[in-house]
C-alpha positions in Angstrom: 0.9 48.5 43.4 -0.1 49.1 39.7 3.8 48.9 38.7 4.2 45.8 40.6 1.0 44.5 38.7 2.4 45.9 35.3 6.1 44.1 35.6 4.6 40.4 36.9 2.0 40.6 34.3 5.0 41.7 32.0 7.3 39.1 33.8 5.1 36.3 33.4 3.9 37.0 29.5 7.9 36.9 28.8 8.5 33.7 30.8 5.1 32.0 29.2 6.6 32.8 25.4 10.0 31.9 26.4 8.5 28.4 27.6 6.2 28.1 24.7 9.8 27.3 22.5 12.5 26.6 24.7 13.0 23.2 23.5 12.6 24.6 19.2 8.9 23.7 19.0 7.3 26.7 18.4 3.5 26.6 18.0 3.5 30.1 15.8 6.1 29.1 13.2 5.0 28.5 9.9 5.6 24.3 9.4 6.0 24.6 5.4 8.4 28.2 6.1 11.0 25.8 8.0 10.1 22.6 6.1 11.5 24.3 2.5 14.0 26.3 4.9 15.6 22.6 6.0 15.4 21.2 2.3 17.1 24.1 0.9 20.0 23.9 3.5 20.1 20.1 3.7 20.8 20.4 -0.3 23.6 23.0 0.2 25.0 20.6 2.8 24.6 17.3 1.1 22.6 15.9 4.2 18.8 14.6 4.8 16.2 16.5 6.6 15.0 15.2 10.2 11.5 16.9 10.9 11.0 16.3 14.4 7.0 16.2 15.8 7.1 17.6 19.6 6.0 20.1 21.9 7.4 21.6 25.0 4.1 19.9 26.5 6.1 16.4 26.0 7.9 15.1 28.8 9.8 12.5 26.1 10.6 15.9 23.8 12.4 17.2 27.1 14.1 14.3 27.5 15.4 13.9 23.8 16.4 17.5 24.4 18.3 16.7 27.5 19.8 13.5 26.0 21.1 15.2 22.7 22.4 18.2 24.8 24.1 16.3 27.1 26.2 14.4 24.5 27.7 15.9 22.1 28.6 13.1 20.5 25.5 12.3 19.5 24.4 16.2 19.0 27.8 16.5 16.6 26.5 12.9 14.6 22.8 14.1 14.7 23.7 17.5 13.1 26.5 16.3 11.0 24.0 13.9 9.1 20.8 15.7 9.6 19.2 19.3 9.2 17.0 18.8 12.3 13.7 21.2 12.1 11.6 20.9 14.6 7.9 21.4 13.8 5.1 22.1 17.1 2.2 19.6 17.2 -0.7 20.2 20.1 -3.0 22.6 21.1 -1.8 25.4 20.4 -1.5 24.4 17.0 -2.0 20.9 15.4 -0.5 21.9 12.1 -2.5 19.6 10.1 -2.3 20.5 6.8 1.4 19.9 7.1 1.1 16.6 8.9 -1.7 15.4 7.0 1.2 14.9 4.2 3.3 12.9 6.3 2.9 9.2 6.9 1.1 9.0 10.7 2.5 9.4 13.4 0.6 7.7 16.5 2.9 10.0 19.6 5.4 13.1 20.0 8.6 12.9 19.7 8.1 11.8 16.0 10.9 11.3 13.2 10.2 11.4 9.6 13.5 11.7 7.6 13.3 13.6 4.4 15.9 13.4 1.4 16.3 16.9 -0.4 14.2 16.1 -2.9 11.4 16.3 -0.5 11.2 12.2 -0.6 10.0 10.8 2.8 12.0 8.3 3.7 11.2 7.2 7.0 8.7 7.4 10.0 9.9 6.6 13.4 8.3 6.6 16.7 11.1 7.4 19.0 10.2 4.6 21.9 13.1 2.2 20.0 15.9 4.9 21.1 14.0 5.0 25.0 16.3 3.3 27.5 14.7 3.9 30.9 12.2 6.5 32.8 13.0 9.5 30.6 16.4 8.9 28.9 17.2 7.5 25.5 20.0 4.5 24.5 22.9 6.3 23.4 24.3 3.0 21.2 20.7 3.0 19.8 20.6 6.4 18.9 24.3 6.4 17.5 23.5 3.3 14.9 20.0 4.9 13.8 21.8 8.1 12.9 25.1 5.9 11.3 22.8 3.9 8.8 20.6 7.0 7.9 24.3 8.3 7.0 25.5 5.5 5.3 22.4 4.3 3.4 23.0 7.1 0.1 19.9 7.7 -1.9 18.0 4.8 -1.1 14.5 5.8 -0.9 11.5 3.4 0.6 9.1 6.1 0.3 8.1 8.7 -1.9 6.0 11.7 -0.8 6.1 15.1 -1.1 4.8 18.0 0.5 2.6 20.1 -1.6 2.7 23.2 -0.6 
């Protein structure tokens, strides 16, 4: 009976940190670690940084997931013009020193592009891409990620992260 005790208990810690960062938002990362992480590799790459707000407690992060997963056309155009990073917002961990830098966001999923220079760009509520109960607007999300490719160095907003 203990055994049995020991493996569930064992069994169900695994399966509880497994969920915690299935869908990349993982409330123990360090925000800035893979904030400078992203910049460095979207300089090496030429590209623009996407930080993404979520949580795996967001039925709308599941469905972005589902949606970009399920098409790789749009999973090949979002990685070919973005370094995507992920950063956990909620209770486990608010991260507000990092967000505090960031223009507000008002809801999870949240987009703020980022050009390598650490410029923020942009900040988009994701309910423009929604199409439906849970699914996103594949044309939608093809043309956001087309002029964020096309538009060069144009910046309409600059602020850095400090730290």
């Amino acid at each position: 009976m203990r055994r049995l005790l020991l493996t569930l208990t064992l069994t169900l810690l695994t399966a509880h940190a497994y969920a915690g960062t299935r869908l990349g938002y993982d409330p123990q990362a360090d925000a800035f670690e893979q904030y400078h992480a992203a910049i460095e590799q979207a300089k090496a790459e030429h590209k623009r940084v996407l930080i993404i707000a979520g949580g795996d407690w967001c039925s709308w992060c599941y469905a972005l997931d589902r949606f970009v997963t399920r098409n790789d056309d749009v999973n090949a155009a979002l990685h070919d013009a973005f370094v995507v990073v992920k950063v956990y917002v909620g209770d486990e961990n608010f991260n507000e020193f990092f967000f505090s830098q960031l223009p507000e966001a008002r809801g999870a999923p949240h987009f703020w592009i980022v050009a390598p220079d650490r410029s923020v760009l942009a900040s988009l509520a994701t309910g423009k891409f929604e199409k439906g109960k849970g699914s996103y607007d594949k044309r939608e999300f093809l043309q956001f990620i087309d002029q964020w490719k096309q538009r060069g160095r144009d910046h309409h907003e600059a602020v850095a992260l400090t730290r």
